[in-house]
C-alpha positions in Angstrom: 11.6 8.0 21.4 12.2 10.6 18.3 11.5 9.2 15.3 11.4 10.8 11.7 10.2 9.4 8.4 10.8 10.0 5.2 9.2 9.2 1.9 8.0 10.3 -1.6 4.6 9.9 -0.6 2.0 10.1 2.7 -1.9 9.5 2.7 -4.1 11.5 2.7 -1.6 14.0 0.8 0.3 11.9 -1.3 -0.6 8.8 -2.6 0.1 5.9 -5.5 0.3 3.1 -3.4 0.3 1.6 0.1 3.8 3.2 1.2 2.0 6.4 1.1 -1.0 4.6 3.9 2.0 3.1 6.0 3.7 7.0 6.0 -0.1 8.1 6.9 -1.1 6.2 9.2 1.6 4.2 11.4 2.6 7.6 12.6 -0.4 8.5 14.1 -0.8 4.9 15.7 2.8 5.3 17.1 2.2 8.7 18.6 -0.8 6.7 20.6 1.9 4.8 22.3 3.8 8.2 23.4 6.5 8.2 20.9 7.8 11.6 19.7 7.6 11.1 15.1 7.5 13.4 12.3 7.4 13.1 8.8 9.4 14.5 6.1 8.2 14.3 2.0 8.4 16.9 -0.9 6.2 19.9 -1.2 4.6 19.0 -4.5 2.4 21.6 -6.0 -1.1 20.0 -5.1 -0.2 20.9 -1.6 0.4 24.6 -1.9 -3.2 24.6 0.2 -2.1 22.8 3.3 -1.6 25.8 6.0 2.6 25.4 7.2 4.9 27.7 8.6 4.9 31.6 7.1 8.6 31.4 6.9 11.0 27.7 6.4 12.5 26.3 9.5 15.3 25.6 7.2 17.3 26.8 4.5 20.0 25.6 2.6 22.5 24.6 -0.7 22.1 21.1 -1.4 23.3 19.6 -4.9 24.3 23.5 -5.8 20.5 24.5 -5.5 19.0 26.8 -2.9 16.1 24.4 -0.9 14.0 25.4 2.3 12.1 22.9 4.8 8.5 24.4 5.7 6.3 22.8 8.8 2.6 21.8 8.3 0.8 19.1 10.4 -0.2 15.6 9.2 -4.4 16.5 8.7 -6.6 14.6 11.4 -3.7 14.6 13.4 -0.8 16.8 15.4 1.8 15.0 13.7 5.1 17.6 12.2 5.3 17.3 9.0 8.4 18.7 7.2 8.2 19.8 3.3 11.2 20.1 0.7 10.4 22.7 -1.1 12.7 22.9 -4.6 10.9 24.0 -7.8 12.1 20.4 -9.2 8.9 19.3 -7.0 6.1 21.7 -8.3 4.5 19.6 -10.5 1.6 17.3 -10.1 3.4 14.3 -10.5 4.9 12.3 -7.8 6.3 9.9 -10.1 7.1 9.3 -13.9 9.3 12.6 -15.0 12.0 12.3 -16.6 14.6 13.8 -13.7 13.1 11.5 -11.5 16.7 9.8 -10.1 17.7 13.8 -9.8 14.7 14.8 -8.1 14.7 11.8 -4.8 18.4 12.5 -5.0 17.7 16.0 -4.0 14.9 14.9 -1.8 17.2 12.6 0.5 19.9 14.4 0.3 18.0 17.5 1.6 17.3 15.4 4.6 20.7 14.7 5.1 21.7 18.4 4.8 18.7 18.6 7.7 20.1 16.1 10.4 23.4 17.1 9.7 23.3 21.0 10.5 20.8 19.6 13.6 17.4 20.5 12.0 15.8 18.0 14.1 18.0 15.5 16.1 15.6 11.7 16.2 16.9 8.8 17.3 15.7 6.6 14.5 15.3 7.6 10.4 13.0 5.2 9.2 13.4 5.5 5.6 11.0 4.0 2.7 11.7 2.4 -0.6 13.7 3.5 -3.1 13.7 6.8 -2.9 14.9 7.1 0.1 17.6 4.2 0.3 20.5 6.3 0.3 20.0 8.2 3.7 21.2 4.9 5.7 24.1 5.1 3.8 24.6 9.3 4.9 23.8 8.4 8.1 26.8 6.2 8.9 28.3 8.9 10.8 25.9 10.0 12.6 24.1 9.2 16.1 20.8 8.3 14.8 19.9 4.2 13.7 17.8 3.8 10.5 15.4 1.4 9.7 14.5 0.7 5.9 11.2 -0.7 4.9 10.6 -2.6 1.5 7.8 -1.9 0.1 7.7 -3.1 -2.8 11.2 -4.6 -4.1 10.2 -4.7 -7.7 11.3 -0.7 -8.1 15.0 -0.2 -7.0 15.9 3.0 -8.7 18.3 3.7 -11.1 21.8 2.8 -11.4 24.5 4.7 -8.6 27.0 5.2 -11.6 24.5 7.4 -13.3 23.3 9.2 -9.8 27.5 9.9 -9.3 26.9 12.4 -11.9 24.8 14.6 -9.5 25.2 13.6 -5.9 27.8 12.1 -3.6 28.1 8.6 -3.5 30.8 7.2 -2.2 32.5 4.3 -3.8 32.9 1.8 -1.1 29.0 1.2 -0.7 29.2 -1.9 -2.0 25.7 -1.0 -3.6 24.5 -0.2 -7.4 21.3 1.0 -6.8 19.3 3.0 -4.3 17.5 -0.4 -3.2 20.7 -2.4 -2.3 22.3 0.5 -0.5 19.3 0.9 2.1 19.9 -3.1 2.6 23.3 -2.6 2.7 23.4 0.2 5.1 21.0 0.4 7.2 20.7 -0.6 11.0 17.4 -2.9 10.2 15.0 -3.5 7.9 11.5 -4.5 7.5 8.8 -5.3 4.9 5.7 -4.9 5.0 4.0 -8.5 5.8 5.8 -11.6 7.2 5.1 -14.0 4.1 6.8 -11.3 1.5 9.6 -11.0 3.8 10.4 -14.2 3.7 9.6 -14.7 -0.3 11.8 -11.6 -1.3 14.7 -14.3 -0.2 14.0 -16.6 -2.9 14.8 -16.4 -6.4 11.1 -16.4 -7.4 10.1 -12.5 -5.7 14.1 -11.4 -5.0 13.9 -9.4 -8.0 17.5 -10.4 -8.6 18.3 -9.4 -5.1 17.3 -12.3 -2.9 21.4 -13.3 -1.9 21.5 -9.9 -0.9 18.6 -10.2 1.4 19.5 -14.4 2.4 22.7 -12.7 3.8 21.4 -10.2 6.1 20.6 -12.9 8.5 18.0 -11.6 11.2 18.1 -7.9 10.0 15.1 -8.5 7.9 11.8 -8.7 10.0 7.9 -8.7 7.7 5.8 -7.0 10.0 2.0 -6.9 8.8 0.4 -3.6 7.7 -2.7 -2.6 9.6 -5.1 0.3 7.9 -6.9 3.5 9.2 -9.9 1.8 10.8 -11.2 5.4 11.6 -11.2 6.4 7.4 -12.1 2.9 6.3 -15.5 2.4 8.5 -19.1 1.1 7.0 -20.9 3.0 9.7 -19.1 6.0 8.9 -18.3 6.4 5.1 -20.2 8.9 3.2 -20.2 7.6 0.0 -22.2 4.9 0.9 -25.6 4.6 0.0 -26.6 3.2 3.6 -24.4 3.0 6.5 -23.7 -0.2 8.5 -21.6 -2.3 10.7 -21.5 -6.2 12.1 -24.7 -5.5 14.0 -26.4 -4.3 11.4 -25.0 -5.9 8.2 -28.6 -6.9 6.6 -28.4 -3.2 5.4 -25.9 -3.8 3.5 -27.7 -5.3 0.4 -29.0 -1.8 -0.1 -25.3 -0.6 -1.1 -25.1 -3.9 -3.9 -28.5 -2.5 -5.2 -27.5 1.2 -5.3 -24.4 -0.6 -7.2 -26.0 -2.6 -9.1 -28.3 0.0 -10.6 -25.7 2.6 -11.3 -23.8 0.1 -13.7 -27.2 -0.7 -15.6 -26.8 -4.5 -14.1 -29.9 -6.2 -13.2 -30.8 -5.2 -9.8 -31.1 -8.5 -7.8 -29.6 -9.7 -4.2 -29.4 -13.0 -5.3 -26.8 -12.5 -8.5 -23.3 -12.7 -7.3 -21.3 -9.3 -7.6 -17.3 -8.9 -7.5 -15.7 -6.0 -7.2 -12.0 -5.0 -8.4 -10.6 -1.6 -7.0 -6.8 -1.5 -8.3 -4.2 -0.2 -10.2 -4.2 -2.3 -13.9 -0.4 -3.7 -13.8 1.0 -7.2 -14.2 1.6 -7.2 -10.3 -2.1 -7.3 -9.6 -2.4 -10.4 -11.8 -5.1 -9.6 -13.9 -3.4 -11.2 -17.0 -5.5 -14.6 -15.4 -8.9 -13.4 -17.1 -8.2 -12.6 -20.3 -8.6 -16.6 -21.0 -11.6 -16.9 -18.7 -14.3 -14.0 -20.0 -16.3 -16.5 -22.3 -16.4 -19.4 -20.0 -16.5 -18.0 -16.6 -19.6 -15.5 -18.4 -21.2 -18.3 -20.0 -21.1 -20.9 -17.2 -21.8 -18.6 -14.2 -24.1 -15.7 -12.9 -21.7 -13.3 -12.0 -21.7 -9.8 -12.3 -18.4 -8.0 -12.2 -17.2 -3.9 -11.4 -13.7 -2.6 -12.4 -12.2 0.3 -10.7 -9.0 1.4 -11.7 -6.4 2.4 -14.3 -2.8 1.5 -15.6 -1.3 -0.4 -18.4 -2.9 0.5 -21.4 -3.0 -3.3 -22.2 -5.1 -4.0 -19.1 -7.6 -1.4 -19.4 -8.1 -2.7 -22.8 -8.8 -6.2 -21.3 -11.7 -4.5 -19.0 -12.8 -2.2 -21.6 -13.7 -4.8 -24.0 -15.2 -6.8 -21.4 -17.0 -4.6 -20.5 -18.5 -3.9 -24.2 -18.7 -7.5 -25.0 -21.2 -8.0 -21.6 -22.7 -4.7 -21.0 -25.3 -5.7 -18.9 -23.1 -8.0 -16.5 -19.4 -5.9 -16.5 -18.8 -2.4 -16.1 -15.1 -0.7 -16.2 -14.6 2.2 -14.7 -10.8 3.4 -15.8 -10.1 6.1 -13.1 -9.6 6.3 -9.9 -13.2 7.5 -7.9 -13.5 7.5 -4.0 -17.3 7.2 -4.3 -17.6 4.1 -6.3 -14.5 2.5 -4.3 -16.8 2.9 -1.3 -19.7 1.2 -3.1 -17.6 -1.9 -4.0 -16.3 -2.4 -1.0 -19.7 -2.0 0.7 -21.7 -3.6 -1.6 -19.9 -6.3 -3.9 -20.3 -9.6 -2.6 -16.5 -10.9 -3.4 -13.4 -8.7 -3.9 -10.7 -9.9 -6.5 -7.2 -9.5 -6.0 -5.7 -12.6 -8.1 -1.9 -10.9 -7.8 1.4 -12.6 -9.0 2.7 -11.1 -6.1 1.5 -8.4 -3.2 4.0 -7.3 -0.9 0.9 -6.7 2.1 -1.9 -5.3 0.0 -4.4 -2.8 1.5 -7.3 -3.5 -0.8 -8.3 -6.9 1.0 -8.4 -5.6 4.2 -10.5 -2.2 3.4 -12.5 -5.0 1.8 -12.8 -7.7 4.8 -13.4 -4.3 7.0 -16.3 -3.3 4.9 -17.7 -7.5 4.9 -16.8 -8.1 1.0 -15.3 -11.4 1.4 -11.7 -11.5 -0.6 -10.7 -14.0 -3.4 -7.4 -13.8 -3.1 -3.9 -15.4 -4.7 -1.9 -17.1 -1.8 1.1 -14.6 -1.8 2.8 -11.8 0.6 0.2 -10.4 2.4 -2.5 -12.1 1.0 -1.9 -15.1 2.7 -1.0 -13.4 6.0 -4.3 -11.9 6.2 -6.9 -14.0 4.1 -7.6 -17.3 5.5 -9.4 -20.3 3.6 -13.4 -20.2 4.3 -14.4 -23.8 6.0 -17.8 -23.6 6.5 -17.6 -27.0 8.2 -15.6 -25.2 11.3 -16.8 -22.1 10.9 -13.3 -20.8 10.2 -11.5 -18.6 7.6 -12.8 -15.3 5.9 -12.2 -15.7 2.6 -11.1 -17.8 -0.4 -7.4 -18.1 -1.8 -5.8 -20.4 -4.8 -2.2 -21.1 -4.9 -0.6 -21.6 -8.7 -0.2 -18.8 -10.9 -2.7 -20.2 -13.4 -6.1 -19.2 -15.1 -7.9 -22.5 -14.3 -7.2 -22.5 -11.0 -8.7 -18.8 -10.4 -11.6 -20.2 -12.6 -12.1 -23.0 -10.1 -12.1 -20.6 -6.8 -14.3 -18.1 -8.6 -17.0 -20.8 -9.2 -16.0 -21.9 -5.5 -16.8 -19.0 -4.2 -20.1 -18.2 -6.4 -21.2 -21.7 -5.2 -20.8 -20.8 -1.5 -22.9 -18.1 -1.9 -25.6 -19.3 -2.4 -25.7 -20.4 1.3 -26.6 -16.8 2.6 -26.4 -18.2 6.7 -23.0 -19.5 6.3 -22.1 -16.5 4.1 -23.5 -14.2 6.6 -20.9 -15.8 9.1 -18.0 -15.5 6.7 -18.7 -11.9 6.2 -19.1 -11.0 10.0 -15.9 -13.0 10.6 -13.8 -10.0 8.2 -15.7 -7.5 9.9 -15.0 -8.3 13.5 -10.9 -8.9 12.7 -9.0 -6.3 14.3 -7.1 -4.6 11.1 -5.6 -1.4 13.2 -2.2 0.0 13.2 -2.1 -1.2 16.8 -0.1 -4.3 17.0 2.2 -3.3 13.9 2.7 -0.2 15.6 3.6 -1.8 18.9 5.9 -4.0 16.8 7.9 -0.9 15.6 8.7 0.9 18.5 10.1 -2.5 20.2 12.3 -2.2 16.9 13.2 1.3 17.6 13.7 0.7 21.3 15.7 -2.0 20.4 18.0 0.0 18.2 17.8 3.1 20.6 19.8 1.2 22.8 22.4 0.6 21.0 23.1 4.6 20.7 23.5 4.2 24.2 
């Protein structure tokens, strides 16, 4: 089975958000199963380091400009990986330029140029997003099935009457965007959890859409993202202050006190820390506590770490916090690997109150690391966090459903209140830490997808 991928982005090389983990990491996990994959992206100029081929394995004129292909390997792994190389894609930025639409019209189209002249001859193009959702559409001649995955249906590109201006698109698509021509056109698609799959069909998350996506009948499968379980490892990581796993989780408490201290919080097992690693955008929901500072500081213990940056409008929310309770909130408005580490391994709850999440990877580093997730019941939230019943002794984390401050007020003194029974607590944590969050069953879900299509090429 040949398979190629392409995509804007690809961890560890690439990365904004979780497409670039999926183009990382499913790879490597599909290759375990025998399966022959490769990956193409842009050769951006933070990536001039990564040892490739001395000379391209391809050369050619796409959209009237001169581009080359150059070979490198996937780091960690033996995985090909293919990089357009066009000076539109020497810059540092992967997304947010002005000639953006010109740029992933160039990309795709480069990879069309590629198959078609037999660069590399897969069976399946699994293309992601956006920016690559006119390649199905290219491909309609050719003996290769593509597969489209939705990650996050929110951005759809820009209009195909203003990418006419620059690339062939033919006017029978029945498209006007990037996003509805990979619907349209390709052989199946997927997103990336089974709940956002099926909300993406509704008016409520169809980002105008969801008739589009109610008529593709069974085309549309949600299959669950997993996450490097070799990267993301307690026992392993060394940006924590003391390594651990489920057999040895009482030393974790050393990794909320190295935390605790570096923020200038008092330094105490018993006060309740949550942690936040995220981008600051309305999708992560974050809107919710801009009612809630005075009461939910006033009426509780908690002690709270932000990680992240975005909106300027949200970092303002987390910066004043942060002023306003200096010695119980601390913003941090960058993006750090080392205090990520620390929050996962040592806050005692990890926030994610989203409007929506199409699968979410922060809440399964998280449950991997034994921070128990407060979560909003959507996408893959609620495939992968389950209600805590100490009663039964089931769940591994806590989750509220309506879109509404009060409620996240009422499960953030729910879960402040269950932890202040450390046995049970103990048992919620291990029961995160012993889920299996690999690659390995998505993966195994994907190639019966290929094979599936594979056949039909006869």
């Amino acid at each position: 089975m040949k398979i190629l991928f392409a995509a804007a982005e690809c961890a560890p090389l690439a990365k904004v958000g979780g497409m670039a983990d999926v183009v990382g990491s499913l790879p490597i996990a599909l290759a375990e199963l025998g399966c022959d994959v490769r990956i193409v992206m842009p050769y951006y100029r933070f990536l001039k380091e990564l040892p490739k081929s001395s000379e391209p394995v391809w050369t050619g004129s796409v959209m009237f400009q001169p581009v080359a292909i150059y070979e490198s390997r996937l780091p960690g792994s033996d995985i090909p990986l293919y990089l357009v190389g066009h000076f539109a894609f020497d810059t540092d930025r992967i997304y947010g330029s002005e000639d953006e639409p010109w740029r992933f019209a160039l990309f795709s189209r480069t990879v069309a140029e590629f198959l078609w002249t037999g660069g590399w001859d897969p069976q399946i193009l699994h293309c992601h997003d956006w920016h690559t959702g006119l390649l199905p559409l290219w491909m309609r001649a050719m003996p290769v099935m593509t597969v489209y995955t939705i990650h996050n249906l929110a951005y759809q590109g820009p209009l195909l009457a203003q990418m006419r201006a620059f690339v062939d698109v033919p006017h029978d698509t029945h498209a006007w965007n990037p996003m509805s021509a990979g619907i349209i056109h390709s052989d199946a698609m997927t997103a990336v959890s089974p709940t956002y799959a099926r909300e993406i069909c509704t008016p409520d998350y169809g980002e105008r859409l969801d008739g589009l996506l109610r008529a593709q009948g069974g085309r549309l499968r949600g299959i669950l993202n997993g996450i490097n379980t070799h990267q993301f490892d307690p026992a392993t990581d060394p940006y924590l202050t003391v390594n651990y796993d489920a057999k040895s989780i009482e030393r974790r408490i050393e990794n909320k006190l190295a935390l605790q201290r570096q923020f200038g919080f008092e330094v105490n097992p018993h006060r309740f820390l949550v942690g936040v690693v995220s981008r600051l955008v309305d999708q992560k929901g974050f809107d919710l506590l801009a009612p809630l500072w005075d009461i939910w500081m006033n009426t509780g213990g908690a002690q709270l770490v932000v990680l992240g940056s975005g909106d300027p409008w949200y970092e303002f929310l987390f910066r004043g916090a942060a002023e306003r309770y200096r010695d119980r909130v601390a913003a941090v408005l960058r993006y750090d690997n080392a205090i990520a580490s620390l929050i996962y391994g040592g806050s005692d709850v990890f926030l994610m109150p989203s409007r929506f999440e199409p699968c979410g990877i922060g809440q399964m580093i998280a449950l991997r690391y034994g921070s128990v997730p407060l979560v909003r019941k959507t996408g893959g939230l609620a495939d992968t966090v389950h209600f805590h019943n100490p009663l039964d002794e089931q769940g591994n984390g806590f989750l509220f459903d309506r879109y509404d401050p009060a409620h996240l007020l009422a499960m953030l003194y729910r879960a402040e209140e269950a932890f202040r029974y450390k046995d049970e607590w103990r048992k919620l944590q291990l029961r995160g830490m012993e889920a299996d969050l690999s690659w390995h069953a998505s993966a195994r879900q994907y190639r019966d997808l290929y094979q599936e299509l594979a056949a039909r090429l006869g």
